[in-house]
N, C-alpha and C positions, 0 to 999 in steps of 0.2 A: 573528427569526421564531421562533415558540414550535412545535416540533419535536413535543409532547408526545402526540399521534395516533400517532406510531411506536414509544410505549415496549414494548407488545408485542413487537414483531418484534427489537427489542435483541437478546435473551439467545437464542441457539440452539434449536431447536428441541428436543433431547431436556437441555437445560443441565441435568437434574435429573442426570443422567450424565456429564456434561463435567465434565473438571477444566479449570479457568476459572479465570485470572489476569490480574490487572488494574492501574492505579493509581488512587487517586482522590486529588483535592486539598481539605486540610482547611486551612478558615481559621482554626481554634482553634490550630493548629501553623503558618500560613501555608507549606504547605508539603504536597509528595505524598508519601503511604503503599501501599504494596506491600499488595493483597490480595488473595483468595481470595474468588470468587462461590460460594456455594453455597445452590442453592436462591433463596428468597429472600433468606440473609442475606447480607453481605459480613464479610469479616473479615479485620481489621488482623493482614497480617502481619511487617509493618517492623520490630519485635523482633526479630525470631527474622534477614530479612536485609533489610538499607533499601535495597536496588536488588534490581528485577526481573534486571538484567543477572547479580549475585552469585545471586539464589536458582537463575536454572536453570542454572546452570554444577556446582548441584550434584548430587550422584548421585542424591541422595532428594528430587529438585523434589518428583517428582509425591506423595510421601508428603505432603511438607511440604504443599502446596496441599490436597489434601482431606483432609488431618484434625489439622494441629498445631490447637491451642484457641486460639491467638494474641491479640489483645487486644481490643480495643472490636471493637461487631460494627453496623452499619447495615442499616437496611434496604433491598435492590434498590429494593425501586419510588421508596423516597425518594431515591436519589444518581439512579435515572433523570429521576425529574419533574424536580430540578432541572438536571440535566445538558442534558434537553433543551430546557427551560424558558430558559437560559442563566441561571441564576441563580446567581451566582458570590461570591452572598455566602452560598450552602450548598455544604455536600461537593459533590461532583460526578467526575464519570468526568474524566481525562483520556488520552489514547494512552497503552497499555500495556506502555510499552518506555521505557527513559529511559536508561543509557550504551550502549547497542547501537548502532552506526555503521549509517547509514542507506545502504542497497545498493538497486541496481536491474539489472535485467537488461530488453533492449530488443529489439526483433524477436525476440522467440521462436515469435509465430506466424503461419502463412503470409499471412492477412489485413493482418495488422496491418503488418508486413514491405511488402508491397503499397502499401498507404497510406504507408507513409516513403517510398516508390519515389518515390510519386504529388507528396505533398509536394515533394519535391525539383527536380522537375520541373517543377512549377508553380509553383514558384521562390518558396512561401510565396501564391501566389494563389488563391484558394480557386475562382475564375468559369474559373480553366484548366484545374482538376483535373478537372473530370468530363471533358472529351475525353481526359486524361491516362490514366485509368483504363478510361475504355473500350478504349482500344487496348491496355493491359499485360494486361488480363483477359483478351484475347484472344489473344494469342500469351505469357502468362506461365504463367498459374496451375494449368494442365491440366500444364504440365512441372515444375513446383516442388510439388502440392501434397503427393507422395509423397516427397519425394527428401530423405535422411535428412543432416543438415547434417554435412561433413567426409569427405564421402563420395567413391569416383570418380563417381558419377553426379551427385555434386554439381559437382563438377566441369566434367563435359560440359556439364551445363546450363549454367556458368556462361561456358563456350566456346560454344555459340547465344547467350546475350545479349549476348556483347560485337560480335558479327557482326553483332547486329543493332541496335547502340549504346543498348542500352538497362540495360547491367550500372550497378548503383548501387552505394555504399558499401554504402547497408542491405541489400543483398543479399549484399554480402558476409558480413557477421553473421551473416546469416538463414541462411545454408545454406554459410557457411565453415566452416573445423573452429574458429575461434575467436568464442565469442558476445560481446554489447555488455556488459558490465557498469560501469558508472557511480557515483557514489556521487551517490544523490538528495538529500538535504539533511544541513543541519551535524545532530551530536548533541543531543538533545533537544530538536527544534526542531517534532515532528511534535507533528500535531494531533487531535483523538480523535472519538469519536462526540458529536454535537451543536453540533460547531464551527464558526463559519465559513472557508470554506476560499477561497483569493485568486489570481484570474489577475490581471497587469496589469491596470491602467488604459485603456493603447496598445496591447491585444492586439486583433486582431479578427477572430481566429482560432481560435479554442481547445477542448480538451475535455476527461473526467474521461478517468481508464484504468483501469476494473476491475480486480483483481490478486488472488490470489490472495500473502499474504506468511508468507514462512517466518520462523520466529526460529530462530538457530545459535547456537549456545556459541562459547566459545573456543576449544574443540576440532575445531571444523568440523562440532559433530553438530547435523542439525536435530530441534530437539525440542520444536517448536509451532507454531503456524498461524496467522493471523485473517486480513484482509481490508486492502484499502489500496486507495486514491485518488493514482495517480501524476500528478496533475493536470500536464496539459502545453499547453505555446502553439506549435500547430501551424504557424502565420505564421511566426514566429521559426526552430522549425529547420528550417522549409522553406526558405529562407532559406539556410542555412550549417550543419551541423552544428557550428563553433564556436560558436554560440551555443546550446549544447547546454543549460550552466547559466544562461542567462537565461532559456531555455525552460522549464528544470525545478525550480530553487531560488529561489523567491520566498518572500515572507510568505504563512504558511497556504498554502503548495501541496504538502505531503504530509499526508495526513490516515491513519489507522493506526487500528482498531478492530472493534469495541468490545471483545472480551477476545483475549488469549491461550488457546487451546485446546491442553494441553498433550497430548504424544501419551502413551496409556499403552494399556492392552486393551482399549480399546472404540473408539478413534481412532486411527489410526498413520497414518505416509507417504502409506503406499496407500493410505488411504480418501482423503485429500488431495488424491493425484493424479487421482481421480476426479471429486472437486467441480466444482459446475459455479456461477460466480459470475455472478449477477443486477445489472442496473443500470439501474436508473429516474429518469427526471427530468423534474420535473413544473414548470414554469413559470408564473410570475405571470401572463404573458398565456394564458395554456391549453392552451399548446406540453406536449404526452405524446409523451416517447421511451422505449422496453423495448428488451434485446439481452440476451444469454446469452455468456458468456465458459467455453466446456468444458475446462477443465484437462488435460486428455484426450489433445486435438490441439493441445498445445504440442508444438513439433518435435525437443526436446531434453528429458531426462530432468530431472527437480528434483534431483536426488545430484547430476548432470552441473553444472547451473549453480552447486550451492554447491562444487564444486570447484575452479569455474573460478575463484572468488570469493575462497575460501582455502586453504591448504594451504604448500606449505616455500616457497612464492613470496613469502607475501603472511599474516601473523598479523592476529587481530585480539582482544587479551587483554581486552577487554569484549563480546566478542561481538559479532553484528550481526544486521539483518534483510536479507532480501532480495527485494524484489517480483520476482516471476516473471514479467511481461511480461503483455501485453491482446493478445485478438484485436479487439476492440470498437473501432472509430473511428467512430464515426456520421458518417453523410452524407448523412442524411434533409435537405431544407432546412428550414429553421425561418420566415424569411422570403420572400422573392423567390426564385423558381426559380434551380437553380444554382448558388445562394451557400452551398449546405449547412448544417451547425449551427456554431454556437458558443455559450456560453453567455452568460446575463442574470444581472445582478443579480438574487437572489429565486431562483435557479434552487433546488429540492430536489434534492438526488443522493440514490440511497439505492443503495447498494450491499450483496449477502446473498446468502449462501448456508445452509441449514438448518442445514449443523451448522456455522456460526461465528456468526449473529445477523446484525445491522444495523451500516451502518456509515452512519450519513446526516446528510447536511453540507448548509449553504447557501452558495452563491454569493455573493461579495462583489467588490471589487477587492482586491487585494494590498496596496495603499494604505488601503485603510479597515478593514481586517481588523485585529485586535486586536495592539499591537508584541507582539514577541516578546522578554521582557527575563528568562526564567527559564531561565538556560545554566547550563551545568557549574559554574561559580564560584558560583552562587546555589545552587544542589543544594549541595553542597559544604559553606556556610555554614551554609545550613539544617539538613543531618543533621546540625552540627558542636553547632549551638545545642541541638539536641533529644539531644544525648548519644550518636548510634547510631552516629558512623563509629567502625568497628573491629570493630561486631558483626557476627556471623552468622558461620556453618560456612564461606564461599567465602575470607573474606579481600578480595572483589574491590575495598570500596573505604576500604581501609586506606591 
């Protein structure tokens, strides 16, 4: 599906001000370049370091991103038409992140938390879930929605709902002192703005999960933002929480974009934790769902969750990303009363917030969705061919 109606809304709203970093994939090099959006232009900065993961481990990203002179320079609107265009036999965007280990965090808000109850419950049934949620809504969410996770009063709550057999695992998470964090898919496997993105075939359950994703250094410091699609099959871990990774790790089921917004004086954490992430999807048959995900009323701090993530427990010397959890589970019906949503092939997702752009994908299956055959060994080969592993200030991928 030719995406090219959304090139606008890509680049951030004030992007003349963002320092904005990206990859795009060049077929003259068959292979991704590290670059710098500015303005309209892009520019190669794979010189100076060939992995996003090595440039922001350094002290001077944000130098380096708005203003080294770096090498060939394209023009935005052309890597956008064709990016969203799918035209892949020109440049084009792909996910902005390439050896950063792909992290997630799960029930971080009180909604969302709710709807794992509900799943569970309904044992993956999607025609049980509405009585499921009528009754927890009514003796749950008026006690949980203030109640700070790891707390005594969390606590107490969590002594009412086991009296009244309703205490779940995801409640545990949600308002334990310890939160869900999970590793959502292998290393460079995510997919970027313009992509198709893949639930099963046999799901018939399913949704996107607005997110809000931090990128961390090696150091544990977060130092950039953009937007992600934790796409999940609600059937499956309603189901079994063991099947947590069939729920979450398929082909094209993490999508990641469109730039990296690095944090410097006119962006930082705290505007971050403010964002409020948009999600729309518009379907072939003329199915329109809107919801707002307010970063706000996460229950746990974003320092909190990347702590919990890494630290003298747990290293991670390429860095990683981390989605921050959805409140967003739609349960509009799409079809027949009761059956709520899942999605179609054809579905548009667009996911955005002002100051990180667009991040908009089409619905596929997992199975028809593009293989996935350019891992760490092919990266590898490739900067190997084009002469860059060893360069750049980080060292990281010597």
């Amino acid at each position: 599906m030719n995406l090219t109606a959304h090139a606008d809304s890509v680049p951030p709203r004030d992007a003349d001000r963002a320092t904005l970093l990206g990859r795009v994939f060049d077929p003259e090099c068959h292979g991704p370049c590290v670059v710098a959006v500015r303005g309209d232009e892009v520019v190669d900065l794979t010189e100076v370091e060939p992995t996003v993961s090595g440039l922001l481990d350094r002290p001077d990203a944000v130098e380096v991103v708005r203003g080294h002179s770096g090498g060939r320079v394209w023009r935005l609107s052309d890597l956008l038409r064709a990016t969203l265009a799918g035209d892949r036999a020109e440049p084009h965007f792909l996910a902005p992140v390439d050896l950063q280990v792909l992290k997630a965090a799960g029930v971080t808000f009180v909604r969302s938390m709710l709807e794992r109850v509900i799943e569970e419950r309904a044992d993956g049934d999607l025609r049980r879930a509405e009585a499921v949620r009528s009754k927890l809504a009514d003796l749950v969410a008026g006690r949980i929605s203030q109640v700070g996770p790891g707390t005594p009063e969390a606590e107490r709550v969590k002594e009412v709902l086991v009296q009244e057999g309703l205490w779940s695992q995801y409640l545990e998470v949600g308002i334990g002192p310890d939160p869900e964090i999970f590793t959502k898919a292998p290393v460079l496997s995510a997919v970027g703005t313009g992509a198709e993105i893949g639930v099963l075939a046999r799901s018939t359950w399913n949704n996107p999960e607005p997110e809000l994703v931090l990128a961390v250094t090696s150091r544990g410091e977060p130092v950039a933002a953009t937007l992600g699609n934790d796409v999940n099959l609600r059937d499956f871990e309603g189901r079994s929480a063991l099947l947590l990774t069939e729920a979450k790790d398929n082909n094209a089921s993490c999508a990641i974009g469109p730039f990296l917004r690095l944090f410097d004086d006119g962006f930082t954490l705290d505007d971050a934790r403010d964002l409020e992430v948009s999600l729309q999807i518009t379907g072939n048959d003329g199915f329109q769902l809107e919801g707002v995900n307010p970063v706000a009323e996460i229950s746990r701090d974003l320092q909190d969750l990347v702590g919990h993530a890494c630290g003298r427990h747990h290293q991670y010397p390429d860095g990683f990303v981390l989605f921050t959890g959805t409140m967003f589970a739609p349960t509009e019906d799409r079809d027949e009363p009761g059956q709520g949503f899942t999605h179609k092939p054809g579905d548009v997702v667009r996911i955005s917030s002002p100051a990180l752009g667009s991040l908009v994908n089409v619905v596929t299956t997992a199975e028809d969705a593009p293989d996935w055959e350019f891992g760490i060994r092919a990266l590898m080969d490739n900067l190997a061919t084009r002469g860059l592993l060893g360069r750049g200030g980080s060292g990281a991928t010597a």
